[in-house]
KOLMAR-350135 format. One record per residue (C-alpha): residue number from 1; residue in three letters; x, y, z. Coordinates in Angstrom, 2 decimals. Each point is the difference from the previous one (the first is absolute). Example, Ala and Ser with C-alpha at 12.3 -4.5 7.8 and 13.67 -1.06 7.14 Angstrom:
<gudos>
+-----+-----+---------+---------+---------+
:   i :  aa :       x :       y :       z :
+-----+-----+---------+---------+---------+
:   1 : Ala :   12.30 :   -4.50 :    7.80 :
:   2 : Ser :    1.37 :    3.44 :   -0.66 :
+-----+-----+---------+---------+---------+
</gudos>
This chain:
<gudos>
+-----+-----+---------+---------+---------+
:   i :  aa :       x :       y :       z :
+-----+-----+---------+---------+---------+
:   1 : Unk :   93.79 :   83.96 :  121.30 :
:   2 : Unk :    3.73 :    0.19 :   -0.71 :
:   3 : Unk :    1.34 :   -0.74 :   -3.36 :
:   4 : Unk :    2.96 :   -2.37 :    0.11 :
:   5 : Unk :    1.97 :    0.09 :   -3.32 :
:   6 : Unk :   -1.80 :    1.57 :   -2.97 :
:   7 : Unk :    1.06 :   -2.98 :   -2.23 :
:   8 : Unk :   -2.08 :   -2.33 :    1.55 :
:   9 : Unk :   -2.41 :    2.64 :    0.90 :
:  10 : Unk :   -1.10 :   -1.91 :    3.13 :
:  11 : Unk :   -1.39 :    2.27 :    2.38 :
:  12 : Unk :   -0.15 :   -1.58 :    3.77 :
:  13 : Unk :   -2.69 :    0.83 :    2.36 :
:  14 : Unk :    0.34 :    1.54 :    3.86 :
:  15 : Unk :    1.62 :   -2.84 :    1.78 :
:  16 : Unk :    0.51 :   -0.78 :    3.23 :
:  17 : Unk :    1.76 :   -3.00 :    1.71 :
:  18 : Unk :   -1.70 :   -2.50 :    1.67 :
:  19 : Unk :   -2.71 :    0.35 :    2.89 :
:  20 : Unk :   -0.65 :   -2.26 :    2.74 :
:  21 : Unk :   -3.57 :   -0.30 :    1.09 :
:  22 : Unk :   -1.53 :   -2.23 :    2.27 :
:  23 : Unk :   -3.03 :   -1.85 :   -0.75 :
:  24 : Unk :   -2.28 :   -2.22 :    1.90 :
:  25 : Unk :   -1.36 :   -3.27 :   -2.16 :
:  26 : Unk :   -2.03 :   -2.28 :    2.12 :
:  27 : Unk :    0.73 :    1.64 :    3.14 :
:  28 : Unk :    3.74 :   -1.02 :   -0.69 :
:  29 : Unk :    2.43 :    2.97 :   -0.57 :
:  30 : Unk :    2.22 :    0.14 :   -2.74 :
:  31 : Unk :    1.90 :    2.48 :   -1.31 :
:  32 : Unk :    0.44 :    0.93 :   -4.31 :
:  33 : Unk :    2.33 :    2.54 :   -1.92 :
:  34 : Unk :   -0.91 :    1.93 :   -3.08 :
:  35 : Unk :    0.31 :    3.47 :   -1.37 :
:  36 : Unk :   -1.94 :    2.29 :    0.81 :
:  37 : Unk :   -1.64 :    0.62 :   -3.67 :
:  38 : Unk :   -0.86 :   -3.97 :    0.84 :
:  39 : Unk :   -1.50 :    0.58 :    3.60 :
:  40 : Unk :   -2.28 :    3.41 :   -1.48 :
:  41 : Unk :   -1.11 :   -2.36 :   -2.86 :
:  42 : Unk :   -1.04 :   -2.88 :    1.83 :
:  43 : Unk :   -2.34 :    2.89 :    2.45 :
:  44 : Unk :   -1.60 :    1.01 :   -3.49 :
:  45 : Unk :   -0.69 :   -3.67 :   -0.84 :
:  46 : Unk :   -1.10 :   -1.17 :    3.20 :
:  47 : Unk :   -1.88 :    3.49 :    0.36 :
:  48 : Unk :   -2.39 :   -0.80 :   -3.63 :
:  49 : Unk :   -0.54 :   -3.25 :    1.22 :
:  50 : Unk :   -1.31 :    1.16 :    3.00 :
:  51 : Unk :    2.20 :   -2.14 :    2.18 :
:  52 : Unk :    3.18 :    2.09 :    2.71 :
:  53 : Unk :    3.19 :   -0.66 :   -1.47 :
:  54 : Unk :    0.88 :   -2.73 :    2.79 :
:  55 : Unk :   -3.29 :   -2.07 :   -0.93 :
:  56 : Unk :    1.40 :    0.16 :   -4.36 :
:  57 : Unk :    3.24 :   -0.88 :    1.24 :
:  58 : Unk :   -1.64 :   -3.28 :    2.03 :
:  59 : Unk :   -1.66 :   -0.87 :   -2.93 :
:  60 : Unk :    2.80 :    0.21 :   -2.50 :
:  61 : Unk :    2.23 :   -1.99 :    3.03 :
:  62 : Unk :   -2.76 :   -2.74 :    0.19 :
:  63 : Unk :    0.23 :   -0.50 :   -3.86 :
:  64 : Unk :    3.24 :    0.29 :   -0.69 :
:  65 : Unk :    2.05 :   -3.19 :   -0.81 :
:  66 : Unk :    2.24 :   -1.19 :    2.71 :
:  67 : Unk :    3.58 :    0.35 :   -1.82 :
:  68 : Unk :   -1.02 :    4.00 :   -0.74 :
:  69 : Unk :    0.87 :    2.49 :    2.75 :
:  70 : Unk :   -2.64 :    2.59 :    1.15 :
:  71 : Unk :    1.74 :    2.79 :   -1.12 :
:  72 : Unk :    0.68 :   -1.33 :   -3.16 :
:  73 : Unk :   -3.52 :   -1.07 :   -0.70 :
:  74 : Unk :   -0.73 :    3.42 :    0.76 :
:  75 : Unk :    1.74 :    1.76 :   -2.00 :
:  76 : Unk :   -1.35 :   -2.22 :   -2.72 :
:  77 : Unk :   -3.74 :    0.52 :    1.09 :
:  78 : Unk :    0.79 :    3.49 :   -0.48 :
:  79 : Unk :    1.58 :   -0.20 :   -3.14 :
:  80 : Unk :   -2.52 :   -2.09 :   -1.74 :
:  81 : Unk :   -3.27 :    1.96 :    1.32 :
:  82 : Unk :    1.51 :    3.31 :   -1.31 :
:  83 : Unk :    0.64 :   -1.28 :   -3.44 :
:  84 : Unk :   -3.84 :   -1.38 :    0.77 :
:  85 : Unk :   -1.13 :    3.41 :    0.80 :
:  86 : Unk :    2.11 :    1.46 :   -3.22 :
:  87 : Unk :   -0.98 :   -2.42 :   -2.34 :
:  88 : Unk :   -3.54 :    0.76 :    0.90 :
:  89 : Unk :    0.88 :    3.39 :   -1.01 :
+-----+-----+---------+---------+---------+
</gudos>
């Protein structure tokens, strides 16, 4: 991690831009881009739930509402399970 400006002592992560994957959802192709901290996540989650990463990312598609992009729902499915998993200590 790289340490921006010591008065705010934020330190940011490894980042990289943007990564466009293609993913099948009901035998229709679409594709989604997110990090790639967000596309190794959503393996690990998919990969405890027993599920492939393209079967989570059906699920989370199939439940999100309508007005919320994929990626963006995503990203939030990520976010709240690993403050889930962190909470649970």
């Amino acid at each position: 991690m790289t340490r921006i400006n010591a008065m705010t002592d934020l330190t940011l992560p490894p980042m990289t831009p943007p990564i466009k994957r293609s993913v099948t959802i009901d035998g229709h192709r679409t594709s989604v881009s997110l990090e790639d901290a967000f596309w190794r996540e959503l393996a690990v989650l998919a990969d405890a739930r027993g599920q492939t990463r393209a079967q989570l990312i059906g699920q989370i598609d199939h439940t999100r509402p309508p007005e919320v992009g994929l990626a963006t729902a995503l990203r939030l499915v990520v976010l709240a399970e690993t403050r889930a998993m962190q909470a649970d200590g």
